[in-house]
ROTILO-257211 format. One record per residue: residue number from 1; residue in one letter; y, x negated, z of N, C-alpha, C, O in turn. Coordinates in steps of 0.001 Angstrom, whole numbers. Atoms other than C-alpha are relative to their C-alpha. Example, Ala and Ser with C-alpha at 12.3 -4.5 7.8 and 13.67 -1.06 7.14 Angstrom:
% ROTILO-257211
   i aa     npy     npx     npz    capy    capx    capz     cpy     cpx     cpz     opy     opx     opz
   1  A   -1190    -890       0   -4500  -12300    7800    1200    -900       0    1181   -1936     665
   2  S   -1190     820     -60   -1060  -13670    7140    1090     770     730    2198     261     899
This chain:
% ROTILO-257211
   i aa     npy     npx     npz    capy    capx    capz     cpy     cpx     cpz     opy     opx     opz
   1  X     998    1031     158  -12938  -62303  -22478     483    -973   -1085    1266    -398   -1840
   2  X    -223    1070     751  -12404  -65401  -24582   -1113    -196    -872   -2305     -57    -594
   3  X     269     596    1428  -13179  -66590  -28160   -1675    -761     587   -1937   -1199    1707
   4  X    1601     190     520  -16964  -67499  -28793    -148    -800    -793   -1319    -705   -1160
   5  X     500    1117    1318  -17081  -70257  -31471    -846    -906    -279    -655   -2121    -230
   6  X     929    1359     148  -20120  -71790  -32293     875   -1479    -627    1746   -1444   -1497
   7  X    -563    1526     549  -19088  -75796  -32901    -525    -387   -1330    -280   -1557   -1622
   8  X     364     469    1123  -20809  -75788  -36466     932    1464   -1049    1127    1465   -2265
   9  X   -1209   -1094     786  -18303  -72248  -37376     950   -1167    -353    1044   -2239     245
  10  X   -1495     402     786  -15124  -73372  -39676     850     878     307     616    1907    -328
  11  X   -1179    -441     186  -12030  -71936  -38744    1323    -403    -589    1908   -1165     181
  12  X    -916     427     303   -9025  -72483  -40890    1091     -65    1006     970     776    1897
  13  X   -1006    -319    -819   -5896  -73008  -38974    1031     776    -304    2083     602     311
  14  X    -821    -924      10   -4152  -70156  -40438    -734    1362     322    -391    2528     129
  15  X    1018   -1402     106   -6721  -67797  -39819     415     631    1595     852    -229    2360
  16  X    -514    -380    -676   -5890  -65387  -36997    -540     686     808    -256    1876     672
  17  X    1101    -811    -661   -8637  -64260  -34203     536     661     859    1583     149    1255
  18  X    -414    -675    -725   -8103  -61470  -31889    -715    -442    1442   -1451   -1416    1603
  19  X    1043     355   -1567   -9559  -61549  -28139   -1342     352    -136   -1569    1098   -1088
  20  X    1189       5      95  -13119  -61557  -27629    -639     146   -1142   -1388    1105   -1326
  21  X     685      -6    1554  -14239  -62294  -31193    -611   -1498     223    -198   -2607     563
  22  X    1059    1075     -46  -17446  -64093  -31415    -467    -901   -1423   -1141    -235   -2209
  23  X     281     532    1753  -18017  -66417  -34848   -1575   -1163     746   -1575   -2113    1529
  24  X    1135     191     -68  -21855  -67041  -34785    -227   -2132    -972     626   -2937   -1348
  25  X     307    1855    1274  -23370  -71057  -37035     -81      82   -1000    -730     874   -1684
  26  X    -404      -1    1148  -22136  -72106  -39553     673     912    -903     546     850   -2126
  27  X   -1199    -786     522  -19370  -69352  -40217    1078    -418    -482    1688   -1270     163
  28  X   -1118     612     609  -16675  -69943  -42475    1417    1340     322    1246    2554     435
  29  X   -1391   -1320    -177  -12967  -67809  -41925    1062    -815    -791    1888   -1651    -427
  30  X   -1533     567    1261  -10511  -68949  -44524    1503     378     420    1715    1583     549
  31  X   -1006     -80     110   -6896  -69401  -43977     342    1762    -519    -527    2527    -937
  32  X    -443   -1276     151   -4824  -66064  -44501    -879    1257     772    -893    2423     380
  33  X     952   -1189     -89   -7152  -63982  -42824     253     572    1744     805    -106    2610
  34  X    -472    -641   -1255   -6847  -61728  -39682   -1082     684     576   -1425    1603    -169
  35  X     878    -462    -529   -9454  -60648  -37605     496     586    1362    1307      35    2107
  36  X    -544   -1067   -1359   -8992  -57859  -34688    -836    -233     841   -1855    -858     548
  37  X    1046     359   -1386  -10644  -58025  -31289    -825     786      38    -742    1847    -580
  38  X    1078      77     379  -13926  -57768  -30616    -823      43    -932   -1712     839   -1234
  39  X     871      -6    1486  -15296  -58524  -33408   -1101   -1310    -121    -949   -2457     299
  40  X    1568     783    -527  -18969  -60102  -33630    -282    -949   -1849    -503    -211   -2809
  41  X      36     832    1080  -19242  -63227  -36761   -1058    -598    -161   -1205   -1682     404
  42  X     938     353    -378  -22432  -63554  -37489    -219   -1535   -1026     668   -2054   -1704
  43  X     451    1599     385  -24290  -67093  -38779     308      41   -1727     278     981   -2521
  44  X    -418     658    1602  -23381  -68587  -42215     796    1108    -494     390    1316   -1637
  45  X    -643   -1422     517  -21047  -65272  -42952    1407    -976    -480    1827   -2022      14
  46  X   -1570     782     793  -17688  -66426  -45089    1124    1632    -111    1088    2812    -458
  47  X   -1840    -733     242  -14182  -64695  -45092     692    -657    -234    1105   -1550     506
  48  X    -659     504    1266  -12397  -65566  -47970    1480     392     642    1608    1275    1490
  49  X   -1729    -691      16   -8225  -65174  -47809     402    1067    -396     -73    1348   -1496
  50  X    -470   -1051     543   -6543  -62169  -48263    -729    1256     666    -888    2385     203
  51  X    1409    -902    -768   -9173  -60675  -45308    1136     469    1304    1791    -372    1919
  52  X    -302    -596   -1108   -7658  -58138  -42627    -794     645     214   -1134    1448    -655
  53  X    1646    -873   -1145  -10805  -56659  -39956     539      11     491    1165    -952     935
  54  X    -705    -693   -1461   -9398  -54346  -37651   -1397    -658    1189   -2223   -1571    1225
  55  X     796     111   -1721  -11212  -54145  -34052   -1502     558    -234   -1916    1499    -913
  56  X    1442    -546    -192  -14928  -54154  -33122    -757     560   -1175   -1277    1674   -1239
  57  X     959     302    1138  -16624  -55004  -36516    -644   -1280     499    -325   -2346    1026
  58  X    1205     917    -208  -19894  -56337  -36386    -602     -56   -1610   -1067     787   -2377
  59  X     502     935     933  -20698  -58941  -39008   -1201    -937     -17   -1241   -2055     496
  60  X    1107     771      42  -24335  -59803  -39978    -123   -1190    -791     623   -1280   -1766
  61  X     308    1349     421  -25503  -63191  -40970      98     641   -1771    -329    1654   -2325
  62  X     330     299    1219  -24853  -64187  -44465    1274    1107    -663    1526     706   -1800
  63  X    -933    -570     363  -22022  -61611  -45240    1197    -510    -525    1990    -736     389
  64  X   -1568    -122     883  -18925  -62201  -47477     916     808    -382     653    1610   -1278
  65  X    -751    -897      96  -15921  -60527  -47336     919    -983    -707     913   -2185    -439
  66  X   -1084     597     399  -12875  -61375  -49648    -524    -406   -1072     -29     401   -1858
  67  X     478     460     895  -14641  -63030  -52341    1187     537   -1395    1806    1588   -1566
  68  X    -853    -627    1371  -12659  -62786  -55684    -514     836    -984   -1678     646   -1337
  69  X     533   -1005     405  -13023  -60011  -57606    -709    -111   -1234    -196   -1097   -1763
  70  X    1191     472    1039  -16083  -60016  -60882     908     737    -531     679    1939    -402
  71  X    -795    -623     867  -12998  -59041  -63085     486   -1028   -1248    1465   -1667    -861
  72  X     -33    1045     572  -12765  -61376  -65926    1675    -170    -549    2103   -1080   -1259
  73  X   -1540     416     471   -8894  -60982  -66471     728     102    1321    1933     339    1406
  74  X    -845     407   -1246   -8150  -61486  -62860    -286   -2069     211   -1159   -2935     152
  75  X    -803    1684    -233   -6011  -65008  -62127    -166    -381    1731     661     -41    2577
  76  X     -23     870   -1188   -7308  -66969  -58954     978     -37     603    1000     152    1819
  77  X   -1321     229   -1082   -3982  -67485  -57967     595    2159     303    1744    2153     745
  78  X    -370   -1459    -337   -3257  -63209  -57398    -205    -146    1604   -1049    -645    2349
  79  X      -7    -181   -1934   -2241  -62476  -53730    -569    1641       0     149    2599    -289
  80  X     643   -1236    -133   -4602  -59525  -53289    -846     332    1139   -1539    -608    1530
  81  X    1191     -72   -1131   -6772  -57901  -50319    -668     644     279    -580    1823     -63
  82  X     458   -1215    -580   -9099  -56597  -48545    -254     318    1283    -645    -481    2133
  83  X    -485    -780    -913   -8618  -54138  -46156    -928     688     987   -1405    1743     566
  84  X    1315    -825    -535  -11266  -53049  -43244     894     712     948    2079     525    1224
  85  X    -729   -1075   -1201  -10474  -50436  -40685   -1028    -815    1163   -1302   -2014    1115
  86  X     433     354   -1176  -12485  -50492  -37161   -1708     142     304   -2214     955    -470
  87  X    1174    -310    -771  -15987  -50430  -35480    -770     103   -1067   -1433    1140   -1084
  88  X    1076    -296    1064  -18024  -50976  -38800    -996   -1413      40    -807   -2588     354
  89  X     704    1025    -215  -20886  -52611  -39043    -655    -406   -1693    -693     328   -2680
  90  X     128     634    2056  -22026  -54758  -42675   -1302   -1143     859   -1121   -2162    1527
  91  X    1506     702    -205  -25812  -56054  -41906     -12    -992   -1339     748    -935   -2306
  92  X     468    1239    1022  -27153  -59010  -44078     474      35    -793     584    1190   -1205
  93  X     106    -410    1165  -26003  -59831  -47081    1220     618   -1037    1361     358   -2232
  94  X    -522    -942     353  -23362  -57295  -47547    1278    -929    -551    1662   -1950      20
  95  X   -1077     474     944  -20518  -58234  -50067     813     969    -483     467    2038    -985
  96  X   -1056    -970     126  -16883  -56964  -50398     841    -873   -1127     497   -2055   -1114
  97  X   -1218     689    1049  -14129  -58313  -53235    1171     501     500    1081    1583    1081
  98  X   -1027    -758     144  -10358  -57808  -52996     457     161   -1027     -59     -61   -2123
  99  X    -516    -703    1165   -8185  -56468  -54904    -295    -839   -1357    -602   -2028   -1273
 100  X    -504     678    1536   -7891  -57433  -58847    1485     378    -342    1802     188   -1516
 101  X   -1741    -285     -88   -4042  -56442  -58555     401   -1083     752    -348   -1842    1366
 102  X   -1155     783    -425   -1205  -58363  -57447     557    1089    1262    1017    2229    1194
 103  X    -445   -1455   -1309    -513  -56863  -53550    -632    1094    -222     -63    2155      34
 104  X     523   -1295     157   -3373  -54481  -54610    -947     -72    1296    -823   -1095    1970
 105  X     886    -160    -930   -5863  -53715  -52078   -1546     898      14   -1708    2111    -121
 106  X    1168   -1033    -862   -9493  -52747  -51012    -145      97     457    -111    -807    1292
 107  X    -800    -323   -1274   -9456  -50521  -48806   -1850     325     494   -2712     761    -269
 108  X    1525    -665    -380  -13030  -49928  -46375     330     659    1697     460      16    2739
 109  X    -893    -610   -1602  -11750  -47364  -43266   -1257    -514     954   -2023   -1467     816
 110  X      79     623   -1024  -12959  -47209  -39994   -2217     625     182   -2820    1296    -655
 111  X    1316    -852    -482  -16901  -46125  -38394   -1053    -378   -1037   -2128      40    -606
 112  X    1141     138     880  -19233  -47130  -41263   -1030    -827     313    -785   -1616    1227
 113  X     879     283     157  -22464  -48305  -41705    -699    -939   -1540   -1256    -285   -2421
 114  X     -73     350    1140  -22984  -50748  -44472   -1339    -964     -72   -1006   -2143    -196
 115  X     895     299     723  -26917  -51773  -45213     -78   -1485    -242     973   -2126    -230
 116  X    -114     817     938  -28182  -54763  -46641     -62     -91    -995    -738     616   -1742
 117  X    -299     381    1743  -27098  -56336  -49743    1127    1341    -379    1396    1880   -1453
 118  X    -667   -1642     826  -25053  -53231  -50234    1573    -741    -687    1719   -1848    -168
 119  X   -1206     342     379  -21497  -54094  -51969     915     693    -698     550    1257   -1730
 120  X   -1108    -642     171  -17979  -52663  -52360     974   -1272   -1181    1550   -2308    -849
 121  X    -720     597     897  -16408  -54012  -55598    1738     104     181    2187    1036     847
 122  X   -1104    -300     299  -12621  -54622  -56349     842    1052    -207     650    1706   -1232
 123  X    -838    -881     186   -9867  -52300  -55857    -837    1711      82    -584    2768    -496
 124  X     978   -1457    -877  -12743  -49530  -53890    1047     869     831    2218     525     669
 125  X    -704    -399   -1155  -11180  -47381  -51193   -1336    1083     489   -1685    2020    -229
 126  X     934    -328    -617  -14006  -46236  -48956     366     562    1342     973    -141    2150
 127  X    -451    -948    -980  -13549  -43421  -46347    -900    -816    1218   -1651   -1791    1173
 128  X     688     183   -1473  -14579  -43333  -42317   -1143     425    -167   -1497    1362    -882
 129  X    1805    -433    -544  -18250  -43257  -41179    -372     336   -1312    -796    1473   -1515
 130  X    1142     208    1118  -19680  -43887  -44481   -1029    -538     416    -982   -1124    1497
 131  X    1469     568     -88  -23314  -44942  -44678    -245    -656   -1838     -93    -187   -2966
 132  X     940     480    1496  -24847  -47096  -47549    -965    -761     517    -941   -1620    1398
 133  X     502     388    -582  -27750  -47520  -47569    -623   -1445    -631     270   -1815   -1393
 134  X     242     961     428  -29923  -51120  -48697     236    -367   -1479    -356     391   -2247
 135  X     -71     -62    1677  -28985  -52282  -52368    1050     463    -460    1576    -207   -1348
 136  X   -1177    -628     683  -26000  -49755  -53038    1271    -844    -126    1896   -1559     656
 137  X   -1293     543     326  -23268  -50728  -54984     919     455    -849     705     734   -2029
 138  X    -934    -455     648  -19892  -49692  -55642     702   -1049   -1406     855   -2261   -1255
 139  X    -722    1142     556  -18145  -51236  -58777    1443     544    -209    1776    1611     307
 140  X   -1378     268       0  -14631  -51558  -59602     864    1409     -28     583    2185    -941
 141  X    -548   -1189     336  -12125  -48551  -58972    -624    1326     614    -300    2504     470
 142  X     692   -1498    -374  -14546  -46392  -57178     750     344    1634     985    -433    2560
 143  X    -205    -767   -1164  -13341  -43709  -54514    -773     634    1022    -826    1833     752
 144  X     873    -367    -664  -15705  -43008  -51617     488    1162    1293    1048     706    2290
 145  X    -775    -814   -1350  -14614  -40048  -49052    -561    -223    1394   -1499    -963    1690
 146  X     852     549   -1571  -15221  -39974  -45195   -1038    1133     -34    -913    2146    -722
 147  X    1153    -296      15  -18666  -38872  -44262   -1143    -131   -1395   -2297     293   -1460
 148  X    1614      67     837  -20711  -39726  -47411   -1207   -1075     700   -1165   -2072    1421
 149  X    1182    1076     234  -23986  -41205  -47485    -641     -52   -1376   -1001     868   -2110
 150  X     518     472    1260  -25204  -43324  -50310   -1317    -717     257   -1530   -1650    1031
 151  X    1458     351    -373  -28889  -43703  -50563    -440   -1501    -841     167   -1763   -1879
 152  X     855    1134     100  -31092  -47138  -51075     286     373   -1833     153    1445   -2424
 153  X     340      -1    1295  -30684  -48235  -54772     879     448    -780     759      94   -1953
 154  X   -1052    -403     532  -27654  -46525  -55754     999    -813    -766    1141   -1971    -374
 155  X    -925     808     298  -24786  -47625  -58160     972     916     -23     516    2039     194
 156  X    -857    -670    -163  -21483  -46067  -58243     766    -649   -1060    1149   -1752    -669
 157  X   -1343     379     595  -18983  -46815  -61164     967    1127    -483    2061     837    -968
C-alpha cells in the first residue's frame, strides 16, 4: 500500500519513510530520521533528527520523539539517538529524548505500550512489551527490563 500524507504534514527531504506509513495534520519528521513500514503518524506529532522507528508503531497525536535531551551540559550540535524497536504504541502526549552522548543512544525495544504524557528521558534503554502507564516518567540513565509495568504517576531516576 502507499504512503498516506496529509498535505498540511512536513516531511524533510532527508527523512526516510517505509511502505505504508501514514503521517496524520500537521506532522512534522525532521531530516535524519528513519521510519519503518507501517507505521501510523498521528496529527501535530514531531520527530526530531537522530529518530530510527522500526515497523508498525503507532503514533498518537501530539507526540515527540527525538527532542534534545534536558541535560544542561549537552551541545546541540552532538550526533546522538533514539532508538525504537517494533509494534509499539506512544498515545498522546508521550515524549522521548536522545541520547546526551556523542553516537550514544536511547534505546525503547519492541511490543510496548506507552500511556499518555508518559516520558523516556536521555540515554534510557527500555525492554520489550513494557507498559507505562499515564504520567510515568523515566529520567536520565534509567534501565527498564522486558515485561515491566509502570503504574500512573510514577518517576524512575
Amino acid at each position: 500500500m502507499a504512503q498516506q500524507i496529509h498535505p498540511t504534514a512536513y516531511i524533510a527531504s532527508r527523512a526516510k519513510l517505509g511502505d505504508n506509513v501514514s503521517v496524520g495534520p500537521f506532522a512534522v519528521i525532521e531530516n535524519n530520521v528513519v521510519i519503518g513500514d507501517d507505521c501510523q503518524i498521528g496529527a501535530h506529532s514531531v520527530i526530531q533528527p537522530y529518530v530510527k522507528l522500526g515497523n508498525g508503531n503507532t503514533i498518537h497525536p501530539h507526540v515527540v520523539l527525538g527532542d534534545l535531551p534536558q541535560d544542561t551540559s549537552f551541545k546541540a550540535e552532538t550526533v546522538s539517538w533514539l532508538m525504537i524497536g517494533d509494534n509499539n504504541v506512544f498515545r498522546e502526549g508521550f515524549t522521548a529524548h536522545r541520547s546526551s552522548k556523542e553516537n550514544g543512544e536511547t534505546r525503547i525495544g519492541s511490543g510496548g505500550f506507552f500511556m499518555n504524557n508518559s516520558h523516556v528521558a536521555h540515554d534510557c534503554s527500555i525492554g520489550n512489551e513494557t507498559i507505562f502507564a499515564n504520567n510515568v516518567a523515566m529520567g536520565g540513565h534509567v534501565e527498564v527490563g522486558d515485561f515491566a509495568i509502570i503504574g500512573g504517576l510514577s518517576a524512575v531516576l
